[in-house]
C-alpha positions as CSV (number, residue, x, y, z in Angstrom):
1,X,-9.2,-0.4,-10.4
2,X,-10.4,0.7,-7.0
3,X,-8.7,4.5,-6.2
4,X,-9.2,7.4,-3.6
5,X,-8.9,11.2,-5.6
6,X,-5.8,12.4,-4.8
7,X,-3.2,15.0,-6.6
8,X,-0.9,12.5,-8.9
9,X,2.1,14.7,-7.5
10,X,1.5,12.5,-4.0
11,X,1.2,9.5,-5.6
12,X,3.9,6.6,-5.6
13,X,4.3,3.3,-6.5
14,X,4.4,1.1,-3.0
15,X,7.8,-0.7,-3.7
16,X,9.4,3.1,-3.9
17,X,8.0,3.7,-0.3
18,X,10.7,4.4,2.1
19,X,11.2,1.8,4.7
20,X,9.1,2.5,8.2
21,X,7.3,5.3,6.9
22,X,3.6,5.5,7.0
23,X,1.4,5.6,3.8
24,X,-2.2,5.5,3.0
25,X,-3.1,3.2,-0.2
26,X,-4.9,5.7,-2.6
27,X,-5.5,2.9,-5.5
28,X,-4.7,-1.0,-6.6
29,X,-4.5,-1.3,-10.1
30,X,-4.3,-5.0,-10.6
31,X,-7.0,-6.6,-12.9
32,X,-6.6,-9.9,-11.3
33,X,-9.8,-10.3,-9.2
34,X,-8.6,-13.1,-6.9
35,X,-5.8,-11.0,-6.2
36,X,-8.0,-8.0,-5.6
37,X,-10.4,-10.4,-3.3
38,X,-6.7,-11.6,-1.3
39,X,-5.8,-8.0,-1.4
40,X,-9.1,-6.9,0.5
41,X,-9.5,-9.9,2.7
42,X,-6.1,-9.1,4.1
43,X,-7.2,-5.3,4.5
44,X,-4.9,-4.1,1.9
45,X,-7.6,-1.4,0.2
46,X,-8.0,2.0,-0.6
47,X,-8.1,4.1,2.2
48,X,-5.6,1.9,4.5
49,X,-2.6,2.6,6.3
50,X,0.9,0.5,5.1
51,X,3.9,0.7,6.8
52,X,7.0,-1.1,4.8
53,X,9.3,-2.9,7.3
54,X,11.3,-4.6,4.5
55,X,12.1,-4.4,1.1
56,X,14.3,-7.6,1.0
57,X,14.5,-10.6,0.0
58,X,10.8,-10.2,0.1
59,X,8.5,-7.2,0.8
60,X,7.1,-7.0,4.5
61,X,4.4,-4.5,5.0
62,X,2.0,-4.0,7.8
63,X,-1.4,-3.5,8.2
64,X,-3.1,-2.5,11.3
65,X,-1.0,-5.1,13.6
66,X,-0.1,-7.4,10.9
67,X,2.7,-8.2,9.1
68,X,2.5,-9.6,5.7
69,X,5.3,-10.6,2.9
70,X,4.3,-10.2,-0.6
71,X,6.0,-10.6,-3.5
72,X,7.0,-7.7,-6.1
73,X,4.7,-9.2,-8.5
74,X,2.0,-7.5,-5.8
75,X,3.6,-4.2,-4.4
76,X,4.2,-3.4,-7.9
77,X,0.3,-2.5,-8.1
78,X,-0.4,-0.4,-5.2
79,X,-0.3,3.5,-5.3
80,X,0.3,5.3,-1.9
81,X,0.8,8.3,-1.0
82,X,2.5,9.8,2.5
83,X,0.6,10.2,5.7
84,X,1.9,13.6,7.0
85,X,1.3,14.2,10.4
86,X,-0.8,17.1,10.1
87,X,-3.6,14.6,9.3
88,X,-3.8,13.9,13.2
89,X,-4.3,17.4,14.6
């Protein structure tokens, strides 16, 4: 499991993000290493900004400028936590 140290008070699972808000991924906790490998060739680490556009029929999050559907099979893994805008001042 890759992770980023962060208080566990912050942390949520991805598919309970709210829709448009921005999030930084603070672990992945899949054992599948060809999902990992997917994950990380799509830019979905720790570290990263996501941004959920939709939660139905299918998950939509984007990355940088792209948008990707996964399946809840896959959000179900990730662990964000909220970007607050005090990070950018």
């Amino acid at each position: 499991m890759q992770k980023i140290l962060t208080s566990s008070r912050d942390l949520i699972p991805l598919m309970e993000a709210q829709v448009t808000r921005l999030y930084q991924i603070v672990s992945i906790s899949s054992q599948n290493l060809k999902r990992l490998d997917r994950l990380a060739v799509m830019g979905i680490l720790p570290g990263g900004e996501v941004k959920i556009h939709q939660k139905r029929p299918s998950y939509v999050i984007r990355v940088g400028e792209t948008d990707i559907a996964m399946d809840q099979e896959v959000v179900k893994d990730i662990y964000v936590k909220p970007v607050s805008l005090s990070n950018f001042f």
